[in-house]
N, C-alpha and C positions, 0 to 999 in steps of 0.2 A: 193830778193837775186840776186846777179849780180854773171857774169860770170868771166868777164874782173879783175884784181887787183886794187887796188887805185895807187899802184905806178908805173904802167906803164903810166897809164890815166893820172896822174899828170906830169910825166916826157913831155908827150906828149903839156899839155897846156905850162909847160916852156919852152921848143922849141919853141914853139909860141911865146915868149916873155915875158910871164910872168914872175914879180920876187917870187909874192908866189901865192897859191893855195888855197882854202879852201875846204875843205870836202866834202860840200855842192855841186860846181862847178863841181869837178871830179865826184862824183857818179851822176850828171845832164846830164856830158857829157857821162858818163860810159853808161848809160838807156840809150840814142839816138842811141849810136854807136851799143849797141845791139839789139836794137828792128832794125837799118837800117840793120846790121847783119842777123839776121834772117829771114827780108825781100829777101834780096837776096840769101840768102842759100836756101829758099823754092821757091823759083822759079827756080835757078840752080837745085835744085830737078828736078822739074818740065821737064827741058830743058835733063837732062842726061837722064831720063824715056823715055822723046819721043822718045830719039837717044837709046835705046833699050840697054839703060847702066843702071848698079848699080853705076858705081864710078861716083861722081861730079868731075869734072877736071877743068880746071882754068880759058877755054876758057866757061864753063857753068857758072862760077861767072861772068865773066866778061860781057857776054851776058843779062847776067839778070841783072845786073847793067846797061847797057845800056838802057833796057825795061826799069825800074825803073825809070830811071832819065827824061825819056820822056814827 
């Protein structure tokens, strides 16, 4: 079960250029974007805890994204 909708994920690959989408394609990208999703959310966990926070804030995404992509 995914998080994300089929038509946002689809509007996203036709900005891309595409002229059509299949199902298959969107719910391919839909899983990537959420398991990278949740990657970074549980690190930005990680990152607001140490700073002796509850709330994640943007600069904790963005952070852990950076780690990630390392």
């Amino acid at each position: 079960m995914t998080i994300i909708p089929f038509a946002p994920i689809e509007r996203v690959i036709r900005n891309a250029g595409a002229q059509r989408v299949s199902e298959s394609a969107a719910i391919a990208l839909t899983e990537m974007l959420e398991s990278y999703g949740l990657e970074i959310s549980r690190e930005a966990i990680k990152l607001a805890e140490h700073a002796g926070r509850k709330t994640v804030k943007a600069e904790d995404i963005k952070l852990a994204k950076e780690m990630l992509d390392k």
